[in-house]
LUMPA-580479 format. One record per residue: residue number from 1; residue in three letters; x, y, z of N, C-alpha, C in turn. Coordinates in pm, 1 decimal, decimal comma. Layout:
<marvos>
MARVO  num  residu     neast    nnorth       nup    caeast   canorth      caup     ceast    cnorth       cup
MARVO  NUM     ala         X         Y         Z         X         Y         Z         X         Y         Z
...
</marvos>
This chain:
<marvos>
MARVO  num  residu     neast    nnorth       nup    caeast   canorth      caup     ceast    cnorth       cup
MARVO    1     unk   -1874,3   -5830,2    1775,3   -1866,9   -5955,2    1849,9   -1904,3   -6071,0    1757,0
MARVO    2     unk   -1832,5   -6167,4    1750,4   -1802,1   -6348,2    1658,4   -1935,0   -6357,2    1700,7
MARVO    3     unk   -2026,4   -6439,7    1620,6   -2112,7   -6461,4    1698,6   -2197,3   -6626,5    1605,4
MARVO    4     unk   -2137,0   -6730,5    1609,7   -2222,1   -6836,3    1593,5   -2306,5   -6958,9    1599,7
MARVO    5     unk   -2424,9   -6936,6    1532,3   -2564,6   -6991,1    1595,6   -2574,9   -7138,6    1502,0
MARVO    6     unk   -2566,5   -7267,8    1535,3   -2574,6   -7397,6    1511,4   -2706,0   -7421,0    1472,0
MARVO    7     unk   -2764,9   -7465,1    1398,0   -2892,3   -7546,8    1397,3   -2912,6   -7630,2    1350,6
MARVO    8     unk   -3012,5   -7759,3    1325,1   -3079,8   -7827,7    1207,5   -3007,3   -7999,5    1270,0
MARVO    9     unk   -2959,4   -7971,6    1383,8   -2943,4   -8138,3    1465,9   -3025,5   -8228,9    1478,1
MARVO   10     unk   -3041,4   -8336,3    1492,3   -3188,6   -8375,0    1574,2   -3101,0   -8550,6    1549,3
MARVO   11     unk   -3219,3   -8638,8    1601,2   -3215,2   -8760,0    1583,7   -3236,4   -8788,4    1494,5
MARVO   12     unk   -3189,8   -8904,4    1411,1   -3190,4   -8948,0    1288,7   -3173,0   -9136,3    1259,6
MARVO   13     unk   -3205,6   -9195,3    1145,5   -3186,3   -9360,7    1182,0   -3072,3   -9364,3    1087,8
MARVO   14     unk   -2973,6   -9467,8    1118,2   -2896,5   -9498,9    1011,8   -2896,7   -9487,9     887,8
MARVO   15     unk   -2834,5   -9390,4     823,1   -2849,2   -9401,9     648,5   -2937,7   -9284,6     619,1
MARVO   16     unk   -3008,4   -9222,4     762,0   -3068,3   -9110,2     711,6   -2987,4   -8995,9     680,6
MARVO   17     unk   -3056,4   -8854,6     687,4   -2947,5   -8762,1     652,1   -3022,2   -8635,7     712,4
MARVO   18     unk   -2951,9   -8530,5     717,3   -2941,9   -8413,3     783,5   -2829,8   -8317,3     753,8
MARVO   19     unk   -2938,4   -8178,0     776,6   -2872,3   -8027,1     687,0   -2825,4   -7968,2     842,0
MARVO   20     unk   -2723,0   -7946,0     849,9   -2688,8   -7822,8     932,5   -2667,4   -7738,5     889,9
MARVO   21     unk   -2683,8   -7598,6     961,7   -2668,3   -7489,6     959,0   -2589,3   -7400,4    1021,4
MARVO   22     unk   -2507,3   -7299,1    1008,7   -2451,8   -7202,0    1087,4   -2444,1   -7085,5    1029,7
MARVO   23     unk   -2526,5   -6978,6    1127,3   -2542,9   -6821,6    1119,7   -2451,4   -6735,6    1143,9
MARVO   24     unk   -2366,2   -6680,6    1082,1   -2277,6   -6570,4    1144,4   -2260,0   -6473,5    1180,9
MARVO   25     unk   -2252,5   -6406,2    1214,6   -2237,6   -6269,8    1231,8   -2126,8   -6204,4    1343,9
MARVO   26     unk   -2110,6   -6035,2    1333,0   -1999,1   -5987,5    1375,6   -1837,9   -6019,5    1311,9
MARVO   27     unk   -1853,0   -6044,8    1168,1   -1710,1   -6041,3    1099,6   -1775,1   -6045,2     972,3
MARVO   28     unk   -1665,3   -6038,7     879,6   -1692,2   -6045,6     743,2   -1656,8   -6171,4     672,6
MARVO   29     unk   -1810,8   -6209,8     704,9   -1787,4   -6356,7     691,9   -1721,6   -6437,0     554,8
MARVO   30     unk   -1745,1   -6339,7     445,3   -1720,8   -6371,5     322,7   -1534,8   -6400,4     319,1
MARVO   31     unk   -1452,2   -6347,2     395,9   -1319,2   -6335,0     380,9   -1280,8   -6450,2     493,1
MARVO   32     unk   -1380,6   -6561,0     540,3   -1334,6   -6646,7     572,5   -1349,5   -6785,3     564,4
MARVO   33     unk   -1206,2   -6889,2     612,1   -1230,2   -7015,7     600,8   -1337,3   -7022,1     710,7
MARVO   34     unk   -1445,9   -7130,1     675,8   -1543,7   -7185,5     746,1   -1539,2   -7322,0     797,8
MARVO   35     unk   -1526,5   -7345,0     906,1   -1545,4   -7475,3     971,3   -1614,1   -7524,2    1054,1
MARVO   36     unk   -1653,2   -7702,1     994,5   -1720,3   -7763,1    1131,9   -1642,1   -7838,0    1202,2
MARVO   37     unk   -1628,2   -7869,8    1308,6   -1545,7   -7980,3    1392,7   -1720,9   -8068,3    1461,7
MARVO   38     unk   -1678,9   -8161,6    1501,6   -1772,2   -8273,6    1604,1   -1676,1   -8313,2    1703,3
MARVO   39     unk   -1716,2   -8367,0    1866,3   -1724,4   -8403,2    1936,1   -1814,2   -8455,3    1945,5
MARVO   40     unk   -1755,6   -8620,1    2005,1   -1831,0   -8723,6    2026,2   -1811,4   -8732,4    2219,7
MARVO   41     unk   -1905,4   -8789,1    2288,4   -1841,0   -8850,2    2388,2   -1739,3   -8889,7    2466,0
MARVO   42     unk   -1643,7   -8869,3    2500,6   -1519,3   -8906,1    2512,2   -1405,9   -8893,6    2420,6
MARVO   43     unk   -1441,6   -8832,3    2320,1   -1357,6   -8845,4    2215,3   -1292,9   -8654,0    2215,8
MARVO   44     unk   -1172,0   -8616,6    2164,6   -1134,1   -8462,0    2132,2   -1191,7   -8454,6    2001,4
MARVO   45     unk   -1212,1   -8329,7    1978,3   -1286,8   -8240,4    1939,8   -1224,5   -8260,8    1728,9
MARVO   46     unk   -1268,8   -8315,4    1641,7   -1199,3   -8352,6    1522,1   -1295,0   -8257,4    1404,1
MARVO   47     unk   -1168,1   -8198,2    1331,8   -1234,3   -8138,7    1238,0   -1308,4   -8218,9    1103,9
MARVO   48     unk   -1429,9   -8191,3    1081,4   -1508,7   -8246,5    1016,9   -1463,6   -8227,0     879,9
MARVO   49     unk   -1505,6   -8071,8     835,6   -1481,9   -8012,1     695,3   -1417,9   -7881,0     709,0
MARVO   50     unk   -1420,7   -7832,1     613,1   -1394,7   -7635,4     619,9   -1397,1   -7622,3     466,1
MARVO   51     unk   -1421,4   -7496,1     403,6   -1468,6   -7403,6     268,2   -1387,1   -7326,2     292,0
MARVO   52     unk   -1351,0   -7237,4     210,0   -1261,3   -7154,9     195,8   -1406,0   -7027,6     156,8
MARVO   53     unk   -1275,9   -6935,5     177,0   -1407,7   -6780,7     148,0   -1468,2   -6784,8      38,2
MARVO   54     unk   -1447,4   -6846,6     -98,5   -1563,4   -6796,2    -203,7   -1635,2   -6954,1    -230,0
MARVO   55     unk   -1574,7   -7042,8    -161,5   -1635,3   -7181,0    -207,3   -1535,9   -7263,7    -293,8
MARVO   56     unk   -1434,8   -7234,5    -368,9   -1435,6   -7279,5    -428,3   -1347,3   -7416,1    -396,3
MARVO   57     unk   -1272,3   -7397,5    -258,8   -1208,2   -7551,4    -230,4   -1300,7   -7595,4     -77,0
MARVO   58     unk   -1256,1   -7751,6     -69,7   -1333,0   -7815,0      17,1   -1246,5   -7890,4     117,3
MARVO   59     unk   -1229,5   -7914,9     219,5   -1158,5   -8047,7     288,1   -1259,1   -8139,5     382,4
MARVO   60     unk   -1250,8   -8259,7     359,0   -1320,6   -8382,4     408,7   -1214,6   -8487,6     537,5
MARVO   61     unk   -1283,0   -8526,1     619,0   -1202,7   -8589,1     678,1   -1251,3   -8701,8     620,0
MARVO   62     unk   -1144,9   -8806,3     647,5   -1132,2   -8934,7     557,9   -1297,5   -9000,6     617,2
MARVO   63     unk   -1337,2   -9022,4     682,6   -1468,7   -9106,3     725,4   -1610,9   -9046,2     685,0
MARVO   64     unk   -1554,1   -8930,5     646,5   -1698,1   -8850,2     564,2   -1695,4   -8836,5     426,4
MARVO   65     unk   -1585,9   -8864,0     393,0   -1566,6   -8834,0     246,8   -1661,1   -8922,1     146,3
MARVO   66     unk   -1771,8   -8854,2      47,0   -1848,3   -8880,2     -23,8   -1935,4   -8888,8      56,3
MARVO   67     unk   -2011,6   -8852,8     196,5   -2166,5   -8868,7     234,0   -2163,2   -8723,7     336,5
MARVO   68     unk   -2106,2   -8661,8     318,9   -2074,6   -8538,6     370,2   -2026,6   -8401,4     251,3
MARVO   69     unk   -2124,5   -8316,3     264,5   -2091,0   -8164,1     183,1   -2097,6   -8030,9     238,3
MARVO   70     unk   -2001,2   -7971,4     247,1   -2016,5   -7814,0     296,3   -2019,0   -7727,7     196,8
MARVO   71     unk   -2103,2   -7638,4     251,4   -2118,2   -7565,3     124,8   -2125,6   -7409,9     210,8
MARVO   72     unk   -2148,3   -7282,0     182,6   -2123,2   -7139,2     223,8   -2268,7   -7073,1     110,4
MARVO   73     unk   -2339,5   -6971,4     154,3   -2388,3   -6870,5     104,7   -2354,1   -6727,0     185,1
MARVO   74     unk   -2244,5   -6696,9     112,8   -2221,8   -6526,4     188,9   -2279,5   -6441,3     180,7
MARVO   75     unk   -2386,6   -6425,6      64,5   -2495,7   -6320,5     104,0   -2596,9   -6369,5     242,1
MARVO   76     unk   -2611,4   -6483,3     252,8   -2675,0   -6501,6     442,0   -2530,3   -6560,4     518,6
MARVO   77     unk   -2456,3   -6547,3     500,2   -2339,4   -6522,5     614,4   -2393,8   -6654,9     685,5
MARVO   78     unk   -2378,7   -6735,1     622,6   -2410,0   -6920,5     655,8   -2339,1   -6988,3     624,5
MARVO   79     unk   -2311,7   -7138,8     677,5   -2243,6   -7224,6     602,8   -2326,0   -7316,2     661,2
MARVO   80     unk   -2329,0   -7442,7     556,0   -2414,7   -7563,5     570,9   -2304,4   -7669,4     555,1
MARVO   81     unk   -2377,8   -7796,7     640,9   -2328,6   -7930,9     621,6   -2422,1   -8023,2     570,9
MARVO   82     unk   -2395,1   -8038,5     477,5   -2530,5   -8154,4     438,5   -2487,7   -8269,0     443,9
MARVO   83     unk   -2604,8   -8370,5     538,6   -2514,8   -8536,6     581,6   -2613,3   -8610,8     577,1
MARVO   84     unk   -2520,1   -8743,5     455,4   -2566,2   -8817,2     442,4   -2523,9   -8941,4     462,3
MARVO   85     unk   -2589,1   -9024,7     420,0   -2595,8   -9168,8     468,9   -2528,4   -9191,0     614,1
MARVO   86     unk   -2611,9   -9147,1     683,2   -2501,4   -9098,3     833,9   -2541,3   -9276,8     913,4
MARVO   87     unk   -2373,2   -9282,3     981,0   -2384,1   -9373,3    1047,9   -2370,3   -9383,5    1201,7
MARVO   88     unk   -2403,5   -9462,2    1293,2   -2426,8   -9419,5    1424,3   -2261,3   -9356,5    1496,2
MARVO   89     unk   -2184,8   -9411,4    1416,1   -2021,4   -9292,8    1440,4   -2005,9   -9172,4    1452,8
MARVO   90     unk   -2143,3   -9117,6    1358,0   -2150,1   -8980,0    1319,6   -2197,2   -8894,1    1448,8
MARVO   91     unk   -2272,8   -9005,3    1538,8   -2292,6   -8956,3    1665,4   -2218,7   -8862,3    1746,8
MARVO   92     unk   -2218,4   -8699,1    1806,4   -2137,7   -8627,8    1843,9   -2238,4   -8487,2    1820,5
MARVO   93     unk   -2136,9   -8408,4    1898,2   -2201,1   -8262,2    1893,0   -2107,3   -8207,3    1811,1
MARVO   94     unk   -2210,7   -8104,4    1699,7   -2133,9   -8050,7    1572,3   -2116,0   -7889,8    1608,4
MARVO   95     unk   -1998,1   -7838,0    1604,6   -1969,5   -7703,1    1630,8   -1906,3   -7611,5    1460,7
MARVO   96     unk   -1976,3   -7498,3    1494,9   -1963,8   -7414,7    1368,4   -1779,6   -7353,3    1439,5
MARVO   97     unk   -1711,9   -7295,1    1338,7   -1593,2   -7280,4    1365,3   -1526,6   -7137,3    1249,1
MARVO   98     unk   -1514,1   -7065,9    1337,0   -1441,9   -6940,8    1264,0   -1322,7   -6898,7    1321,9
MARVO   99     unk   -1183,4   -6900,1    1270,2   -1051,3   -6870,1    1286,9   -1000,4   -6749,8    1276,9
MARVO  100     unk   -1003,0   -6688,2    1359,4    -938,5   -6493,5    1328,2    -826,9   -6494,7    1400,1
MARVO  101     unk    -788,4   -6344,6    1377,1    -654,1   -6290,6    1456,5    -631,4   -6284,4    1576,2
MARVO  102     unk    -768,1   -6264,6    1618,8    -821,3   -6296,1    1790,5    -818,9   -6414,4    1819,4
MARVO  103     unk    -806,7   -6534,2    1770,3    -848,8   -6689,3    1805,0    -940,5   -6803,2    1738,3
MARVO  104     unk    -971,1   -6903,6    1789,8   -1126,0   -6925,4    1742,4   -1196,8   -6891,9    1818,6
MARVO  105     unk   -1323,7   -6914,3    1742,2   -1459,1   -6885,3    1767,8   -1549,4   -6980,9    1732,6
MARVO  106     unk   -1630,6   -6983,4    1817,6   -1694,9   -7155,3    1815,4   -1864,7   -7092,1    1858,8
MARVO  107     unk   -1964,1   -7180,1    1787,3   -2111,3   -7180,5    1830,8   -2085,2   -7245,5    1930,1
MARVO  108     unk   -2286,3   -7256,8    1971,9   -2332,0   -7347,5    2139,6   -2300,4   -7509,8    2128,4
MARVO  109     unk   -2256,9   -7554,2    1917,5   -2316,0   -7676,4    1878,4   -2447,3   -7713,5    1874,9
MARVO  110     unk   -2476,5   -7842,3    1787,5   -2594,3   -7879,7    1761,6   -2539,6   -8059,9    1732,2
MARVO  111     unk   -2622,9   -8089,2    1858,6   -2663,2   -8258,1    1914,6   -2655,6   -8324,8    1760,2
MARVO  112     unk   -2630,5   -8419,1    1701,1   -2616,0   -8502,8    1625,0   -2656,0   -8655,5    1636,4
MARVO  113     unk   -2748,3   -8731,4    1682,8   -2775,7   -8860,4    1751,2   -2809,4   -8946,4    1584,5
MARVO  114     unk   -2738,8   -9025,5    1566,1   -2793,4   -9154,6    1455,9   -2844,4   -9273,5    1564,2
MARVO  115     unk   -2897,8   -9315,5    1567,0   -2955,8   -9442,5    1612,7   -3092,2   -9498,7    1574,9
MARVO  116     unk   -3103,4   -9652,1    1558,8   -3256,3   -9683,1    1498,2   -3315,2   -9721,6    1632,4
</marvos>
């Protein structure tokens, strides 16, 4: 069973920054692309980033590009978002994202709030 766990959200002030996290388990996580998407409020659901299985390529959506990094450790079957200089846009709930033969597979998310 897919199984992933979001963490490391919280409130934050403009320009601050914040590590997310996502735990995987029930696949082999190493043989896959990794993704985050956010949802904001009213807004559909937009893919953030994604890694490929060994790391070595990246994709950015245009409004994160340069204050936003994903990165993967497959020996802990994780992938991180590290965010910076975040602006109150960034506001939204961040979902971990794994693509199989079965479908996706999506965490609970983890709250994202910028505001001073």
């Amino acid at each position: 069973q897919v199984q992933l766990v979001e963490s490391g959200g919280g409130l934050v002030q403009p320009g601050g920054s914040l590590r997310l996290s996502c735990a995987a388990s029930g696949f082999t996580f190493s043989n896959y692309i990794m993704r985050w998407y956010r949802q904001a409020p009213g807004n559909e659901r937009e893919l953030v980033a994604h890694i490929t299985p060994t790391g070595g390529s990246t994709y950015y959506t245009d409004s994160v590009k340069g204050r936003f990094t994903i990165s993967r450790d497959n020996a802990k079957n994780t992938v991180y978002l590290q965010m910076n200089s975040l602006k109150p846009e960034d506001t939204a709930v961040y979902y971990c994202n794994v693509r199989k033969y079965t479908g996706d597979h999506w965490g609970q998310g983890t709250q994202v709030t910028v505001s001073s």
